[in-house]
VOTOR-490173 format. One record per residue (C-alpha): residue number from 1; residue in one letter; chain; x, y, z. Coordinates in pm, 1 decimal, decimal comma. Each point is the difference from the previous one (the first is absolute). Layout:
BEGIN
ATOM seq type mol        x        y        z
ATOM NUM    A   A        X        Y        Z
...
This chain:
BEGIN
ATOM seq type mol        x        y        z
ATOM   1    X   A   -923,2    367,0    154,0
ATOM   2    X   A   -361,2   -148,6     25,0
ATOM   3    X   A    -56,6   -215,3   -301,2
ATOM   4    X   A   -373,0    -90,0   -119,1
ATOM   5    X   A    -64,0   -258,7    161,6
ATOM   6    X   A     73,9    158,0    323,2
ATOM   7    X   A    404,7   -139,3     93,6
ATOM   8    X   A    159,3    293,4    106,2
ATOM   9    X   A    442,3    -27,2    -53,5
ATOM  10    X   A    144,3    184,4    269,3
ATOM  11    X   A    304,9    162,4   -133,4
ATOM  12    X   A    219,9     48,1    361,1
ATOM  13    X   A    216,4    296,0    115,8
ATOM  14    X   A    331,4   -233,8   -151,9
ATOM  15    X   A   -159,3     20,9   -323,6
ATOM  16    X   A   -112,2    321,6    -47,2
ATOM  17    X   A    312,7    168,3     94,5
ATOM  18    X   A    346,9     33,3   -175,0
ATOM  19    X   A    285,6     35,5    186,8
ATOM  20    X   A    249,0    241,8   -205,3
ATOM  21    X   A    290,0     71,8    300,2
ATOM  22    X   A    -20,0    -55,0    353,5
ATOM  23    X   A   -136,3    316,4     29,2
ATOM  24    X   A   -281,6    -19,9   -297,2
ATOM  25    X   A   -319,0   -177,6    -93,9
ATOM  26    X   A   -230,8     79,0   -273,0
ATOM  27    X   A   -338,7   -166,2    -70,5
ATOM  28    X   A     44,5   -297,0   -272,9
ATOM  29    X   A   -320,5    122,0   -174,9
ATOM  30    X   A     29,1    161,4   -325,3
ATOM  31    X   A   -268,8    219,0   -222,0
ATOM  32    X   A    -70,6   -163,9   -304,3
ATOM  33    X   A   -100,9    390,0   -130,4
ATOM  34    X   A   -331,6     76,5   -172,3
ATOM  35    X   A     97,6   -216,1   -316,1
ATOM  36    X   A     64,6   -359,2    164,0
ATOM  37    X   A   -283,4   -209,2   -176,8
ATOM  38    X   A    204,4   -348,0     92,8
ATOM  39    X   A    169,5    105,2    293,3
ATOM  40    X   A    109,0   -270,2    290,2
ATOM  41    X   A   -168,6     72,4    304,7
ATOM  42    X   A    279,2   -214,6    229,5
ATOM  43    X   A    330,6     97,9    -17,7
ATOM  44    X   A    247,9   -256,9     26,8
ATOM  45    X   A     78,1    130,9    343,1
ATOM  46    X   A   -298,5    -26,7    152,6
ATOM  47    X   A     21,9   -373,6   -157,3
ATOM  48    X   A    296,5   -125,1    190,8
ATOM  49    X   A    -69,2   -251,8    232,8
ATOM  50    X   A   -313,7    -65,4   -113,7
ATOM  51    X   A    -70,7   -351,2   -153,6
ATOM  52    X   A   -230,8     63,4   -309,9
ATOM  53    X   A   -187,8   -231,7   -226,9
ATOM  54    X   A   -167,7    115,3   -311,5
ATOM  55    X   A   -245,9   -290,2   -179,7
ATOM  56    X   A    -12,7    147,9   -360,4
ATOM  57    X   A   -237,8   -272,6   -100,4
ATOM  58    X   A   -219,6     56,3    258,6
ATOM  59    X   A     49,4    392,0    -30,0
ATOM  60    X   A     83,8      4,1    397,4
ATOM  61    X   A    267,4    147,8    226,7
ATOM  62    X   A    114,0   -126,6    320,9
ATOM  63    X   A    226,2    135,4    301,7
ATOM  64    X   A    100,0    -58,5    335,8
ATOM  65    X   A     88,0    195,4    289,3
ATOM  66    X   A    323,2    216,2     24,1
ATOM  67    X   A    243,5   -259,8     85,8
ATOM  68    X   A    171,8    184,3    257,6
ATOM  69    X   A   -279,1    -11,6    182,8
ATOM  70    X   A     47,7   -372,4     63,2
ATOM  71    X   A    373,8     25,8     15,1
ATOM  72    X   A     72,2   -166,4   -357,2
ATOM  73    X   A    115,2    142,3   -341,6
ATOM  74    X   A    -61,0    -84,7   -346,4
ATOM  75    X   A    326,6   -214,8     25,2
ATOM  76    X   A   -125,8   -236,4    248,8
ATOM  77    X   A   -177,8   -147,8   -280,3
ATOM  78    X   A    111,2   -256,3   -267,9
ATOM  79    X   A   -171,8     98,1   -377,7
ATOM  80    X   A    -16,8   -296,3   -258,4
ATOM  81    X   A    113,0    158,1   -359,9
């Protein structure tokens, strides 16, 4: 996804695929139909492992790297309530 100010989020083959049984995958990706006015764009699958921060004051939206890539999950981290 290339966002407007030119960051592009690379959603990776372990986030774009679901695995059903050992023997089927289907693409995590689903049509919001002709209606969706306020439809999410990023699925909660393609989300995992991705560390996201959204300023609401400042109206911006941050994210890092699929964490796999640098062999780390979301877990690794500690969050302050």
């Amino acid at each position: 996804m290339k966002f407007a100010d030119g960051k592009i989020w690379k959603v990776i083959a372990a986030n774009s695929m679901k695995k059903i049984t050992d023997d089927v995958a289907c693409l995590a990706f689903l049509n919001g139909g002709d209606a969706a006015a306020q439809a999410v764009v990023i699925g909660m699958h393609q989300m995992e492992n991705t560390l996201l921060e959204f300023d609401v004051g400042r109206s911006a939206f941050g994210f890092s790297c699929s964490l796999g890539l640098v062999n780390a999950s979301c877990g690794d981290f500690q969050t302050k309530p």
